[in-house]
Residue, then its C-alpha position, 0 to 999 in steps of 0.5 A: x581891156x576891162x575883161x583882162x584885167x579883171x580875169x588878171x585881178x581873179x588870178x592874182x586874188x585866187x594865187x593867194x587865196x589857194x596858198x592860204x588854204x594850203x598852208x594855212x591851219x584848217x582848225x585842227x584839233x590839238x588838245x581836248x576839251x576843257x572841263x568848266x573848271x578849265x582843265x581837259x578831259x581824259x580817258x579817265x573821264x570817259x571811262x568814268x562815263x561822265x559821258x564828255x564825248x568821243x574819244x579819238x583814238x589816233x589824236x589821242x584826245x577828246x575833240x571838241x564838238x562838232x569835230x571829225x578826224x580826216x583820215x587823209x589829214x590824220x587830224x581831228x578837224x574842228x567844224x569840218x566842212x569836207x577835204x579838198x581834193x584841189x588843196x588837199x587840206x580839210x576846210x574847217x572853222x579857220x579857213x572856210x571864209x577863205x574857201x568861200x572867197x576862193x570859190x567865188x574868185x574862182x567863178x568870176x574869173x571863170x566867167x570873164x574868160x569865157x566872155x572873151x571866146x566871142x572876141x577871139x572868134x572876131x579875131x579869127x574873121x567871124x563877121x555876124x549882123x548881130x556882132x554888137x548883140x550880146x544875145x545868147x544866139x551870138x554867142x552859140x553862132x561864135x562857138x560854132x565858128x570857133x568849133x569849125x575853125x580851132x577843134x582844140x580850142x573848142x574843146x578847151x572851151x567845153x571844159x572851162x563852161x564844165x568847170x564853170x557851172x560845177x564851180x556856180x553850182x558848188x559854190x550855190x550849195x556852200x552858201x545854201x549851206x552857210x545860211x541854214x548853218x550848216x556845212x557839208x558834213x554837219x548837217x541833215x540827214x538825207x532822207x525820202x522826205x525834206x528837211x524842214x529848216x527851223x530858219x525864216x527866210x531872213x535868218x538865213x538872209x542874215x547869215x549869209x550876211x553876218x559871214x560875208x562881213x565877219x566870217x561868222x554864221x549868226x544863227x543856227x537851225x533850232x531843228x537841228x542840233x549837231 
């Protein structure tokens, strides 16, 4: 029962959650950047090479750093982690602690469900010695019966552990990412040797920290500078 309605509660949440990310603001970028006497720049600027950035000849602007255009948003986004196949909008500044949050919905409503199979599979009239054991073996021993007894529903259950573990994984890099500071396009090169992060251990530790609270990442890799 406990099982249900924490599948219910992850459902609920992660309805929310998706619509904020697809209606919500990514952090588009909509105006220049403003100059220290606080007007924005221009092409004049940037043609005077007062070097004051990179102009975005669709926006028709100068985005503030660090920004890319999407070309399937057709907008410049401002701290853009990647573009969301699953809501179809950019993930930026606004609406990367939604992500997270959303991810990790999405992984614990994930697991809850594929802790219920054992059970419908008692429903189905498998009886085992180990029942009361949640061991790994049980849980094969319960897949197998279901495998033998319901193909489909064995085979709705290879795709949500797929989805699950791409989804653990996923959401494994997103925080790798938030506590070096970086996102999935700002951030090292890949080369043939690693990246030697300029962050201790408990940096990243309060980073991780500070977003979770806040929303915020606290401190940047002095190794690299965006």
């Amino acid at each position: 029962m406990l099982l249900i309605f924490g599948i219910c509660l992850c459902l609920v949440v992660g309805v929310v959650l998706y619509a904020r990310l697809v209606f919500g603001d990514p952090g588009f970028t909509l105006e220049s950047k403003r100059k220290e006497n606080g007007t924005f720049y221009t092409m004049k600027d940037l043609v005077q090479l007062r070097k004051p950035g990179v102009w975005c000849t669709i926006c028709q602007l100068i985005p503030t750093k660090p920004s890319k255009h999407c070309k399937l948003c057709n907008r410049c986004v401002y701290w853009m982690d990647h573009h969301c196949l699953y809501t179809m909008r950019c993930i930026g500044k606004r609406n990367y602690y939604t992500f997270v949050w959303f991810n990790f919905v999405l992984v614990a409503g994930l697991g809850q469900t594929l802790l219920l199979f054992p059970g419908y599979a008692e429903h189905l009239g498998y009886k085992h010695a180990w029942m009361e054991l949640p061991s790994p073996l049980f849980y094969w021993c319960c897949l197998k019966y279901i495998f033998m007894n319901q193909g489909l529903l064995f085979v709705v259950l290879m795709g949500m552990s797929l989805s699950f573990c791409n989804t653990l994984y996923l959401f494994y890099l997103t925080l790798s990412n938030i506590s070096h500071g970086y996102t999935s396009y700002f951030r090292p090169p890949e080369g043939r040797r690693p990246y030697q992060s300029g962050l201790a251990y408990t940096d990243r530790l309060s980073n991780l920290t500070t977003f979770i609270r806040y929303g915020q990442i606290k401190i940047q890799d002095p190794n690299f500078v965006i």
